[in-house]
N, C-alpha and C positions, 0 to 999 in steps of 0.2 A: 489156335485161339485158346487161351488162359478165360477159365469161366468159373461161376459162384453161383448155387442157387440160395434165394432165402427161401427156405421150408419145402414143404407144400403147399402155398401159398399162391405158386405160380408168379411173384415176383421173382428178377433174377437177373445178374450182372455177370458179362461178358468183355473180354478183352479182347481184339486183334492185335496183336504185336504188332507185324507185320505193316498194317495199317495204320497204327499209332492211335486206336478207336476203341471209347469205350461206349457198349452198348447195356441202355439199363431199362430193365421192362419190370412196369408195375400192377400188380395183380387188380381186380377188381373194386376189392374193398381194403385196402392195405391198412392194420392195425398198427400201431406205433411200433409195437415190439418187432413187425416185419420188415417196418423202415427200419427200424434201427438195426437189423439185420442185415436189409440192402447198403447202410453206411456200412459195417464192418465189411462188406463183401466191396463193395468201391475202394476204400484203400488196399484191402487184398491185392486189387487188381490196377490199379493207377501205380501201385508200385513196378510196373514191368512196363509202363508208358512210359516216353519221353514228355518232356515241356511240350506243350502246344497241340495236345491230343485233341481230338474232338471227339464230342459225346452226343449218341442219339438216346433220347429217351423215349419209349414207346407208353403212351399214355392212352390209347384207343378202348383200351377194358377200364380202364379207372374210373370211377367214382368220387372225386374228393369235394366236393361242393359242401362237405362239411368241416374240412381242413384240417383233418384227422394225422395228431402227429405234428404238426405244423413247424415245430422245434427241430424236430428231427431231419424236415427235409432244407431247411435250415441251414443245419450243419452240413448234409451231406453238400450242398451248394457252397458253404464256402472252404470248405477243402477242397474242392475241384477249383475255386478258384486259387488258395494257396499251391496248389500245385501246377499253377499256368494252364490252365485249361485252354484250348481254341475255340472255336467254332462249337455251339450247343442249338443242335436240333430236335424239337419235339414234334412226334407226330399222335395227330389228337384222331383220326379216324376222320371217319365223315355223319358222326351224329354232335347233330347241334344243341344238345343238352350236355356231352362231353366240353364242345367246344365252350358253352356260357361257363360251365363251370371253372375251365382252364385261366379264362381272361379275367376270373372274379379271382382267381389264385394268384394270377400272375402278376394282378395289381398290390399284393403286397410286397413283393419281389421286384422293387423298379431298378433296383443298382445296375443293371445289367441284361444284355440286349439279346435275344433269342429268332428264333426264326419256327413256322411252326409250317407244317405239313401233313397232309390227311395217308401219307404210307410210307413204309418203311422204302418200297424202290425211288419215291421221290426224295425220301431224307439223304437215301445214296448218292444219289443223282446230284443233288444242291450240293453236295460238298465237293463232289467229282468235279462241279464244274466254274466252284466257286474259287475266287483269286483272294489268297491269303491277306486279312487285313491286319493281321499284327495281334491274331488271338482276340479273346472275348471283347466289348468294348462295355468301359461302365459307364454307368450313368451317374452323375456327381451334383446333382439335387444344385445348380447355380454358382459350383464352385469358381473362382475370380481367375483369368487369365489375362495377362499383359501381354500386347504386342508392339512391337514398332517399325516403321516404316520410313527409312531415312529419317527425315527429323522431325516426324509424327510418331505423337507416342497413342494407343490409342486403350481399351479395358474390354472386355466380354465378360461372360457366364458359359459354361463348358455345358455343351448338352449332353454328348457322351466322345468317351475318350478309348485308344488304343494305343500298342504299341508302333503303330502306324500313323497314327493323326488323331486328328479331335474338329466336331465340330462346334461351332460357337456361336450364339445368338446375342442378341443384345450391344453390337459393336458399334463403339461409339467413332472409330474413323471409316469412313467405304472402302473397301477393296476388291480385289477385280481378280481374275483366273489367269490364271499363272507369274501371278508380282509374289516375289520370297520375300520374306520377314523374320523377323525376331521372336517368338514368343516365349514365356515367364509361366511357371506354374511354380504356386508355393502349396507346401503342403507340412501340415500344423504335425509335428511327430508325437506329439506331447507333451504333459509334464517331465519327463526325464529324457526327453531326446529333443536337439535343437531342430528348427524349423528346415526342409528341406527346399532349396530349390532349385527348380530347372531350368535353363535356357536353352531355347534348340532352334534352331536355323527350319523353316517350315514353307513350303510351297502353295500357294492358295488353288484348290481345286475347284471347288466352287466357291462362290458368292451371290447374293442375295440382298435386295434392303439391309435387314440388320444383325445378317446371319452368312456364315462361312463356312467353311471345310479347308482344312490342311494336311497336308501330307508330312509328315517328319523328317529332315531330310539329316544324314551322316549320325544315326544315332547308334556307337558302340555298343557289341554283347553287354558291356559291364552296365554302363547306363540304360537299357533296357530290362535290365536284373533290378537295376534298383530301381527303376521307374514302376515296373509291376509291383512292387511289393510298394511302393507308396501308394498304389492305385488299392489293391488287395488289402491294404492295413484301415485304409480309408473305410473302405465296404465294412469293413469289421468292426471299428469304432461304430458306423453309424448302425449297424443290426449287430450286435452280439448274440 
């Protein structure tokens, strides 16, 4: 295990190679200067991970209900995401003043979907026994998705998205569990880069009124390289 303490501060970042796991524990009262200590110690250490690591973060002694650093944790979120991160587990303890303050935090952080746990053997556990969904899934605040269906063409809103699928709300033709289709994702590059977009062949897993799930079906290394980084570019325009 590759590891970094910040300070004595009692915050401090771990790596499993072996596991492909970064482990990041944050001290009580964490001052900015020690997040940004725990950021230089997370690239330290994500440098000896592969794409598609997962990370537990141990948040049971913290304190942030004042959002101390705010910037910094920030950043440290979207380098893990630039670097493909998987699967992000927080474990908050089992005191309910930790837990109000996590959810008041975490509602500034909506890009992206987390799973939360009161210990560190359940945070093992949940990943132990969890089935790869194609790494983190983000959340894209309504972004537009086309699909079609033989000679229906039909439009959603992405509720959150993976290298694996996406679900969709707002769809204006019905569809039903296990009918494949076409779906279209564009994504605005910028001023200096033209518009990208996707088409990808997807399987309905669920369905609902006006809401779905798909599974992405034959999508290449290469095309999931670029797809995260239109996903990851995204998150960044919209929080710098």
């Amino acid at each position: 295990m590759k590891g970094a303490t910040a300070g004595a501060s009692g915050s401090k970042v771990n790596a499993d190679i072996k596991r492909n796991r970064l482990y990041i524990t944050l001290s009580s009262n964490p001052s900015k200067d020690v997040l940004a200590k725990v950021y230089s110690d997370v690239r330290f250490c994500v440098a000896d991970l592969s794409a598609g690591f997962d990370v537990i973060t141990d948040l049971s002694q913290c304190s942030i209900g004042h959002l101390n650093g705010i910037s910094v944790l920030r950043k440290i979120m979207n380098y893990l995401i630039a670097k493909q991160v998987g699967q992000v587990v927080r474990i908050l303890g089992k005191k309910s003043l930790v837990f109000k303050q996590i959810v008041r935090f975490s509602s500034i952080f909506k890009d992206y979907s987390v799973c939360y746990v009161n210990t560190l053997e359940a945070a093992e556990d949940m990943l132990a026994k969890s089935a790869r969904r194609g790494g983190i899934r983000f959340r894209l605040h309504g972004h537009q998705i086309e699909y079609g269906l033989n000679d229906k063409r039909g439009q959603g809103q992405v509720i959150d998205i993976s290298l694996s699928g996406c679900a969709v709300q707002g769809a204006t033709v019905p569809l039903a569990p296990a009918m494949q289709i076409f779906v279209s994702i564009k994504f605005d590059q910028g001023q200096d880069n033209p518009v990208m977009l996707f088409s990808i062949t997807a399987k309905v897993v669920r369905a609902k009124d006006d809401t779905f799930a798909v599974q992405f079906l034959d999508l290449d290394d290469n095309q999931k390289k670029v797809l995260y980084k239109c996903l990851a570019d995204k998150i960044r325009q919209e929080n710098p």
